[in-house]
ZAMARGU-4260 file (C-alpha; in steps of 0.2 Angstrom, whole numbers, plus 5000, padded with zeros to 4 digits):
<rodrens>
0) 5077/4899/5209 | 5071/4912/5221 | 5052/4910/5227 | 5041/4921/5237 | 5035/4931/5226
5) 5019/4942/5225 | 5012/4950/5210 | 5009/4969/5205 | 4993/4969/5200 | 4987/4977/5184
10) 4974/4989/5193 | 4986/4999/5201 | 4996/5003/5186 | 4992/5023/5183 | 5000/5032/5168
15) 5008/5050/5172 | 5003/5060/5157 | 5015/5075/5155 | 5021/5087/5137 | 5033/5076/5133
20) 5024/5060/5141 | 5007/5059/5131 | 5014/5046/5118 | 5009/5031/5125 | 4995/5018/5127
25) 4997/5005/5139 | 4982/4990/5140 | 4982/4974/5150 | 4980/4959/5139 | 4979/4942/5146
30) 4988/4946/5161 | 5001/4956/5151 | 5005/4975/5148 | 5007/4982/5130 | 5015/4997/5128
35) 5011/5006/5110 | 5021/5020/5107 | 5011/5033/5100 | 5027/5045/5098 | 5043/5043/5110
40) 5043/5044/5130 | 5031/5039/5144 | 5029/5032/5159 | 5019/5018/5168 | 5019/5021/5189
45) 5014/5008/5202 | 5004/5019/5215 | 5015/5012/5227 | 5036/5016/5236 | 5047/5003/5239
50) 5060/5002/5251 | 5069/4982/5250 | 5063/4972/5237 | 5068/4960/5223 | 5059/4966/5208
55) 5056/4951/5191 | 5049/4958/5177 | 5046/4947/5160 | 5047/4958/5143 | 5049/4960/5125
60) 5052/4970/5110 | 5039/4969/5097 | 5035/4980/5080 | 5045/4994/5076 | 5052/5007/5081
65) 5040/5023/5079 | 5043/5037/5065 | 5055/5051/5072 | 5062/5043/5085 | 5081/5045/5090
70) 5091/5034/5083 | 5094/5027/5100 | 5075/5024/5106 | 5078/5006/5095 | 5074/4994/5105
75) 5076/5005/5120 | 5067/5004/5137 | 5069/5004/5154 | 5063/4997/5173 | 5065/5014/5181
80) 5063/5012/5201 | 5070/5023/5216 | 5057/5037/5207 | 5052/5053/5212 | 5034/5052/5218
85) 5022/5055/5202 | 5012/5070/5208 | 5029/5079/5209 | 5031/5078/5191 | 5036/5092/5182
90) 5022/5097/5166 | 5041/5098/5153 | 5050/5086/5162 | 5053/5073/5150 | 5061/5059/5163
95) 5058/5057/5182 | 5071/5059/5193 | 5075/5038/5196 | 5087/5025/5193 | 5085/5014/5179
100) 5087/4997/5172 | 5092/4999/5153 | 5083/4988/5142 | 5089/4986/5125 | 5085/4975/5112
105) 5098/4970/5100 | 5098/4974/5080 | 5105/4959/5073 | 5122/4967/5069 | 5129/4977/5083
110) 5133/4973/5103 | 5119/4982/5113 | 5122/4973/5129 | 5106/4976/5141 | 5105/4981/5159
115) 5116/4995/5162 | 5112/5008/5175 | 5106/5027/5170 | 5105/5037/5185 | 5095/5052/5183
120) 5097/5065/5196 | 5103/5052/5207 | 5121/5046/5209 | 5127/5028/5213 | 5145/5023/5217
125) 5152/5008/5207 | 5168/4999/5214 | 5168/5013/5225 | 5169/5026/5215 | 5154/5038/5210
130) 5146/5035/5193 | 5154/5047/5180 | 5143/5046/5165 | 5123/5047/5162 | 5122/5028/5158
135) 5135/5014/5167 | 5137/4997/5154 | 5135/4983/5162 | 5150/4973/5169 | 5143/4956/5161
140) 5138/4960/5142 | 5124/4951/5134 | 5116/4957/5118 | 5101/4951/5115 | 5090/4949/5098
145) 5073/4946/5090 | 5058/4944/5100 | 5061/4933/5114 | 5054/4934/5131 | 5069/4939/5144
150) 5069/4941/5162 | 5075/4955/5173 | 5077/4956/5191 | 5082/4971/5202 | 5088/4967/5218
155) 5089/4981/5234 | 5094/4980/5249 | 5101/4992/5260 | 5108/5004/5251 | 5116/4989/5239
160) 5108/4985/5220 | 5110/4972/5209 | 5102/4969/5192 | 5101/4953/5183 | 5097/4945/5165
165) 5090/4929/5164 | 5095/4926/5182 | 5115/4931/5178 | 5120/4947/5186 | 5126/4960/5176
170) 5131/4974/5186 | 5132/4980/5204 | 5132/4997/5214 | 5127/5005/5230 | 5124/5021/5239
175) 5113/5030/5228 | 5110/5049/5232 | 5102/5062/5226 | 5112/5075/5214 | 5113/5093/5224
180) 5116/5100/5207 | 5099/5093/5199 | 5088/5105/5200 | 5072/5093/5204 | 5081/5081/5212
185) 5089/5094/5226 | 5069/5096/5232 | 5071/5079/5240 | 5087/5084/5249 | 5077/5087/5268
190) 5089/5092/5280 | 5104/5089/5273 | 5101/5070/5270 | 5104/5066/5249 | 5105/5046/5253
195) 5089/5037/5242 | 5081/5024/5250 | 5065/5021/5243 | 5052/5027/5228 | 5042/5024/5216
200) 5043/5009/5202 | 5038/5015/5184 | 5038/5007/5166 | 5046/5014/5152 | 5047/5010/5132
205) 5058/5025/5123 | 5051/5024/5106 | 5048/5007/5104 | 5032/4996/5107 | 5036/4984/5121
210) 5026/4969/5131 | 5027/4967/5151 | 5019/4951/5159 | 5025/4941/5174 | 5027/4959/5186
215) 5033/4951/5201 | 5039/4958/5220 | 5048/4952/5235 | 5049/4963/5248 | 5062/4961/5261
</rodrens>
């Protein structure tokens, strides 16, 4: 069990409302964040970068997915962190430029193991090698089903990330850098230097209502 701790607090939660990002209602109920998809995308910043940290984050799926979705927003959302700060947003641009945590919900049927890494704009390597698709799987595969409260931790630390479920890691990577050939994500290249080492933490349902409670940070 890892303590220490401290709490993102509700207040300074702020919606970025864009085209494609004005689907979304987000309300604090008893402590906890609901997200009510109104159509498909959105996403929920914290008015704050992060550098080292060990992010936990308590969520669920609830109620269905919303009419005219892709078939892959079921049960689909996502801790997105390393973001893009929120006033460079483009007004079209339907995803920051981030790393995220992939949360999927299972259906029941099929495997749909949570927690793999999308990297958009942003490249990471895995085993040493850089990432070669959108979306990485996770190393350990858990499917997970029906409405039950899960936990989710991100750990970073020096260029090194880790994500966990239910405290088991699932997958691991390092170096994240931005993509040269992304046309957003080049405007963060300064002098040369692509390496990511901080940003913005957001929260994102794709299509699917979704609670968050129990936001927690450690910063190292």
């Amino acid at each position: 069990m890892i303590t220490g701790y401290q709490k993102l607090t509700a207040i300074n939660w702020v919606k970025i409302l864009a085209i494609l990002f004005v689907l979304k209602m987000a309300f604090l109920v008893s402590g906890m964040i609901s997200m009510i998809v109104l159509k498909m995308f959105g996403a929920l910043y914290y008015n704050k970068k992060f550098t080292n940290y060990r992010l936990k984050v308590e969520y669920r799926f609830v109620g269905d997915t919303t009419h005219g979705a892709p078939s892959w927003g079921y049960r689909d959302g996502g801790i997105q962190y390393h973001c893009q700060p929120p006033s460079t947003l483009e007004l079209n641009q339907p995803f920051p430029v981030c790393l995220e945590y992939n949360l999927l919900g299972g259906n029941g049927k099929d495997e749909r193991p949570s927690g793999e890494i999308c990297a958009n704009g942003i490249y990471v390597e895995i085993n040493g090698k850089r990432n070669s698709s959108y979306c990485t799987p996770p190393t350990v595969k858990r499917t997970l089903n029906g409405d039950q409260w899960i936990t989710a931790e991100i750990d970073v630390h020096d260029g090194k990330i880790r994500q966990f479920i239910n405290e088991e890691e699932v997958i691991q990577f390092e170096n994240p850098r931005y993509d040269s050939t992304n046309t957003i994500a080049k405007k963060f290249i300064i002098g040369g230097n692509d390496a990511v080492k901080e940003g913005y933490i957001s929260l994102q349902s794709n299509s699917n209502p979704m609670d968050f409670r129990k936001i927690e940070i450690m910063e190292y």
